[in-house]
C-alpha positions as CSV (number, residue, x, y, z in Angstrom):
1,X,-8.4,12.3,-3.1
2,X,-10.7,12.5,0.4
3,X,-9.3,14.6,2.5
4,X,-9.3,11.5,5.1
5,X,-6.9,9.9,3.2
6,X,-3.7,11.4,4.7
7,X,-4.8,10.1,7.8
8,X,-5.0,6.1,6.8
9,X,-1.3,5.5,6.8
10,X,-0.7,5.4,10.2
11,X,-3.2,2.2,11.2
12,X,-1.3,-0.3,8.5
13,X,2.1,0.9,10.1
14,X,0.9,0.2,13.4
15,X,0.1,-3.1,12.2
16,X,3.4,-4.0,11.2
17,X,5.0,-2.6,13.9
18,X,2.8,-4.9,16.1
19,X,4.2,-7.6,13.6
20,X,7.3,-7.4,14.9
21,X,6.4,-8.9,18.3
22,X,5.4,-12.7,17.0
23,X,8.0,-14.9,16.8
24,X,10.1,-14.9,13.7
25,X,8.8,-18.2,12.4
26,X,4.8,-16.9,13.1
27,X,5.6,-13.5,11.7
28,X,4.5,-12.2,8.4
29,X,6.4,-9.3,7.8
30,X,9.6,-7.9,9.3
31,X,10.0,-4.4,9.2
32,X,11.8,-3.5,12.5
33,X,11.9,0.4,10.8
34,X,7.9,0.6,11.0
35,X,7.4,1.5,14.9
36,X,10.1,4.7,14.3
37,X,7.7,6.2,11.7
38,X,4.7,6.3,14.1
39,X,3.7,9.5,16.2
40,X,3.7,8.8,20.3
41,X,0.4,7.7,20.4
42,X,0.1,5.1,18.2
43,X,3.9,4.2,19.7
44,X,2.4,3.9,22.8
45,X,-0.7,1.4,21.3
46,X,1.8,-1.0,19.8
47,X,4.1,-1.2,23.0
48,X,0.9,-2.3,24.9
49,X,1.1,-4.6,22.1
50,X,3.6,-6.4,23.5
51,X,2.0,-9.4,25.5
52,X,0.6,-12.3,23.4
53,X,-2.7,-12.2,24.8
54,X,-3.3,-8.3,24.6
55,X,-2.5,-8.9,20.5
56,X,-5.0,-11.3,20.2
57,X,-7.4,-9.8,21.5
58,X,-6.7,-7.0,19.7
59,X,-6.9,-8.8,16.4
60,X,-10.2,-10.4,17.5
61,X,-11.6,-7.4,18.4
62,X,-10.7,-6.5,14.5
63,X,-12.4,-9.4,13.0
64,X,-15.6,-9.1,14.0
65,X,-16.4,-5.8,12.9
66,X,-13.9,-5.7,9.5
67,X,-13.4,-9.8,8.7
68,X,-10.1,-10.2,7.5
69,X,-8.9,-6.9,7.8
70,X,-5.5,-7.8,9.9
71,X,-4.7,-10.4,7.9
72,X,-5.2,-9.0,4.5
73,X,-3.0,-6.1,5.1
74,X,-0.3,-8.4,6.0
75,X,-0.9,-10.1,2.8
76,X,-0.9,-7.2,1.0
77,X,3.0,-5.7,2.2
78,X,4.4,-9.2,1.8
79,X,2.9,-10.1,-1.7
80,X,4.9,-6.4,-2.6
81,X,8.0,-7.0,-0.8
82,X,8.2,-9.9,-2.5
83,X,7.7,-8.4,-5.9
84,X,9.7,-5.7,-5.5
85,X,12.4,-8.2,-4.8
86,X,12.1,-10.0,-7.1
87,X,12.3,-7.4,-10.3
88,X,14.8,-5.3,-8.6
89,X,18.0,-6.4,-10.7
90,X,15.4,-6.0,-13.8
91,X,14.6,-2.0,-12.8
92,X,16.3,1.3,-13.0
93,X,14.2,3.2,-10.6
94,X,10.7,2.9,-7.7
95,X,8.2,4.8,-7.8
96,X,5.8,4.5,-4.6
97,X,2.7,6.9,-5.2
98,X,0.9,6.8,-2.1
99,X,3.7,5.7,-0.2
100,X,2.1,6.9,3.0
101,X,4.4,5.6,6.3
102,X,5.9,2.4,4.1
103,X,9.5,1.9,4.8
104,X,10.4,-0.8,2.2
105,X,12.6,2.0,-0.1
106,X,14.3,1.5,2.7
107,X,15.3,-2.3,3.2
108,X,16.1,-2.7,-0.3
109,X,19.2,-4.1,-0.8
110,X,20.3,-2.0,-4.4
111,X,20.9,1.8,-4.1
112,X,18.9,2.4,-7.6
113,X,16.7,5.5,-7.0
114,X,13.1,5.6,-5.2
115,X,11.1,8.3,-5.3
116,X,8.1,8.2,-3.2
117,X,5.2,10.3,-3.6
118,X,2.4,11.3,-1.1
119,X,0.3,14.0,0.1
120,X,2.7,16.7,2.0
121,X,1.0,16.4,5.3
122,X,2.3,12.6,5.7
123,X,5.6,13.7,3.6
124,X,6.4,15.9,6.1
125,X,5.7,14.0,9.2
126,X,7.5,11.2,7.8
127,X,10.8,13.2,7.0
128,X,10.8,14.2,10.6
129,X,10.4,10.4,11.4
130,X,13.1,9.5,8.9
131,X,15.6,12.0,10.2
132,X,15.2,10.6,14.0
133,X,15.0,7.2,13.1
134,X,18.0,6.9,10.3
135,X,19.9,10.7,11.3
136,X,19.2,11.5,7.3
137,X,17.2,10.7,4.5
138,X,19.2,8.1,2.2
139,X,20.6,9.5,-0.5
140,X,18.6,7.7,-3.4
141,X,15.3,8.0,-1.5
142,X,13.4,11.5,-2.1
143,X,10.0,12.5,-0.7
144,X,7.7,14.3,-3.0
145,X,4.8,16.1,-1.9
146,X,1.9,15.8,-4.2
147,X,-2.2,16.2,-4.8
148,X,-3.0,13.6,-6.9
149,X,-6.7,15.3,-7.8
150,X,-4.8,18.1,-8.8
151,X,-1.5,17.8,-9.8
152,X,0.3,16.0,-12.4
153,X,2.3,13.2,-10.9
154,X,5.1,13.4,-14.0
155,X,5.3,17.2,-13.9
156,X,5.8,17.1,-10.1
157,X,8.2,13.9,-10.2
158,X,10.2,15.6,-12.8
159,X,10.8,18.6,-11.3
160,X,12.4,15.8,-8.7
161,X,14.6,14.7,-11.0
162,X,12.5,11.5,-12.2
163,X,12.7,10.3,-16.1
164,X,10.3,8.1,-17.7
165,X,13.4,6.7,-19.5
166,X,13.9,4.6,-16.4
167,X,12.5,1.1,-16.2
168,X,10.3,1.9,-13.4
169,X,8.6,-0.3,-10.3
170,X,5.5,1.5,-9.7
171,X,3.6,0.6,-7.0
172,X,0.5,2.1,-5.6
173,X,-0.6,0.8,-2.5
174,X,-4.4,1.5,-1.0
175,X,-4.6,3.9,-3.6
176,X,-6.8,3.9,-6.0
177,X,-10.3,3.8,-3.5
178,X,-9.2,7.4,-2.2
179,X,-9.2,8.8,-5.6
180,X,-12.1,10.1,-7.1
181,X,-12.4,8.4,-10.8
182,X,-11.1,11.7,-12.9
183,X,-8.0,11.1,-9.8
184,X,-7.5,7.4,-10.7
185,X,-7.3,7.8,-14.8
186,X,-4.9,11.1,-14.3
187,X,-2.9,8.6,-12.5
188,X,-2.8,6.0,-15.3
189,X,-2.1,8.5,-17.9
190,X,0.7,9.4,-15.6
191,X,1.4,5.4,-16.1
192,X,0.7,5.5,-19.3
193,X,4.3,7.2,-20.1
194,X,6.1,4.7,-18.4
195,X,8.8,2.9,-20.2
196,X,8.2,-0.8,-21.8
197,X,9.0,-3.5,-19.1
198,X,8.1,-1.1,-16.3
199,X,6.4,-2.9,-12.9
200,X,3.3,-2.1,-11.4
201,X,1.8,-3.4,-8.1
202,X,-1.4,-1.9,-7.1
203,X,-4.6,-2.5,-5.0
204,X,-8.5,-1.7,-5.9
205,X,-12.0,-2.5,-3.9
206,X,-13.9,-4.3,-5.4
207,X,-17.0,-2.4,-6.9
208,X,-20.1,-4.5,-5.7
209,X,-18.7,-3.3,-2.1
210,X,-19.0,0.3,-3.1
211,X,-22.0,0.4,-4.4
212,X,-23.5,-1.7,-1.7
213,X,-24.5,-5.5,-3.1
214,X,-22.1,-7.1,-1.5
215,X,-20.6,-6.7,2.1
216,X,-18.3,-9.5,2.9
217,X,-18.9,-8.7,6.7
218,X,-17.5,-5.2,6.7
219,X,-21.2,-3.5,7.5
220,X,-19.4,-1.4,9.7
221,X,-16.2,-0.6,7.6
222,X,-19.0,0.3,4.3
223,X,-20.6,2.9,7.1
224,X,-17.3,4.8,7.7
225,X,-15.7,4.2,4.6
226,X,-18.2,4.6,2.3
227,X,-20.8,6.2,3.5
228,X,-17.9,8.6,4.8
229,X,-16.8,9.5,1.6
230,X,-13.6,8.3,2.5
231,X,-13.5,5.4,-0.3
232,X,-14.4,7.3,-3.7
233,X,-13.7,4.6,-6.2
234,X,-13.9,0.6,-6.8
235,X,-13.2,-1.8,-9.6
236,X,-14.5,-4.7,-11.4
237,X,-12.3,-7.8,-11.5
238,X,-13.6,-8.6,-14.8
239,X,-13.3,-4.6,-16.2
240,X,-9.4,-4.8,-14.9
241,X,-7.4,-6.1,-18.4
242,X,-9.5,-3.6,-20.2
243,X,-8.8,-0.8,-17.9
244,X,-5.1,-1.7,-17.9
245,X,-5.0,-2.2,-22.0
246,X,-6.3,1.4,-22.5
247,X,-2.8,2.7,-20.9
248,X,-0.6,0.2,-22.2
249,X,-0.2,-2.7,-19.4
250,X,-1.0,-6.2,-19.3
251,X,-2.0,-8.5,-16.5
252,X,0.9,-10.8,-14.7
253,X,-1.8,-11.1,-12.0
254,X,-5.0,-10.4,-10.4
255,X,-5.5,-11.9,-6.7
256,X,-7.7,-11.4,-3.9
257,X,-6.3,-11.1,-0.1
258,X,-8.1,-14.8,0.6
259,X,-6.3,-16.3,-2.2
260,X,-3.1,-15.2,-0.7
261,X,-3.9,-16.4,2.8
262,X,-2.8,-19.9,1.7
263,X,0.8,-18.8,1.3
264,X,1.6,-16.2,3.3
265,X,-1.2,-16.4,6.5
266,X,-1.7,-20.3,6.7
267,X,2.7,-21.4,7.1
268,X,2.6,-18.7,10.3
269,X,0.1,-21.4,11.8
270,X,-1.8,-18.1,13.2
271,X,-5.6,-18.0,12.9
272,X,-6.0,-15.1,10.4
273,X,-8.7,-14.7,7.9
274,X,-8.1,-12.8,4.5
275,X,-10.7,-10.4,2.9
276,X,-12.0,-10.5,-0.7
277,X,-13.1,-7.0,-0.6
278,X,-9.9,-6.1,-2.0
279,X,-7.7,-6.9,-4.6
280,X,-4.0,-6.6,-5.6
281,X,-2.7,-6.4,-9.4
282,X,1.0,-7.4,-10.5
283,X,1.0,-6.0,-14.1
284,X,3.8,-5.2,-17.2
285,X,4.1,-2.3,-19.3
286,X,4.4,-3.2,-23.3
């Protein structure tokens, strides 16, 4: 995984924590917990946040150099939250590799266990965070450090007490571009072990972007993150159900961030764009 990595959960938090200061009917995601898990700084960028016209500019500013950037994230949590919901009754366990500065374990409404997995820099900050914020860590939520290059995620998660007996929601959110490709397929062997009718929600680049034939308007976002070596791998749409079928899952769905701006960006009646540079998968284990 780039070593970068650790340091990209902070902007999407920051975005929802902005979130939180359009009226409820214009928002797309409520997550009043997301502003606790930010350091000072970036507490002190969304409070300046707070007037209307300081946000939009703000978001302008964000569209002309990475098109659909703002509103695709928000895309992106919702389409999850929504998921997650929506299979919890149907799951035994989460499962949130990657989980970076994400506080839905913590909105869920059952107490079924949720281990969420990340690299220890951000598992420690966010511990800290959590501790202020809530006075403890929940009792079915554990923080596991991990290297996903390095380490295998089922030893680690099993020293934590995880079982692949469980029916498990995996999700793995702005993921799979950090990890080199021997990274990404020790995480689907990982997957691979998962129980039949296990979740998984996770996100890819597409792979014309990372090997520079396509740029959907993000000249400047290919510069830093590829160029950068920040953004190691990328997928074809079409190579997706083969991928998946070599480790045992099927396809519920395949969207891009556009397609999903019909149902989640255009009812808020804001003017947001959605990017096709990245996709989300909702797939089934057999």
């Amino acid at each position: 995984m780039s070593k970068a990595a650790a340091k990209t959960g902070i902007g999407p938090t920051a975005l929802i924590a902005v979130e939180q200061y359009f009226p409820i009917e214009e928002r797309v995601v409520t997550d009043e917990l997301a502003y606790e898990m930010l350091p000072l700084s970036s507490k002190v960028f969304v409070r300046m946040m707070r007037p209307r016209w300081m946000r939009d500019w703000i978001i302008g500013l964000s569209e002309k150099s990475q098109p659909g950037i703002w509103g695709g994230l928000l895309c992106r949590k919702r389409y999850i939250n929504e998921k997650l919901a929506a299979a919890c009754n149907d799951m035994e366990a989460v499962v949130n590799l990657g989980a970076g500065f994400d506080t839905r374990a913590f909105h869920l409404t059952s107490l079924m266990p949720v281990w969420e997995v990340d690299q220890p820099e951000n598992i420690k900050a966010k511990l800290v965070r959590l501790r202020k914020a809530l006075g403890t860590v929940p009792a079915n939520v554990k923080l596991v450090a991990v290297d996903f290059d390095h380490e295998d995620p089922a030893a680690v998660l099993a020293f934590h007490g995880y079982s692949s007996e469980r029916r498990t929601f995996f999700i793995m959110e702005a993921v799979t571009q950090y990890l080199t490709e021997e990274g990404v397929r020790a995480t689907f062997d990982f997957l691979a072990g998962a129980k039949g009718g296990s979740r998984l929600i996770f996100t890819y680049v597409r792979k014309d972007f990372l090997d520079g034939r396509a740029m959907y308007g993000w000249e400047s976002g290919y510069k830093r993150y590829v160029l950068g070596r920040i953004w190691l791998s990328a997928m074809e749409p079409t190579d997706v159900p083969g991928f998946l079928k070599g480790y045992g899952w099927k396809i519920i769905e395949d969207r891009g961030y556009d397609e999903l701006a019909g149902e989640y960006l255009k009812p808020s009646g804001r003017k947001l764009a959605s990017t096709p540079l990245e996709r989300i998968v909702y797939a089934e284990k057999e």
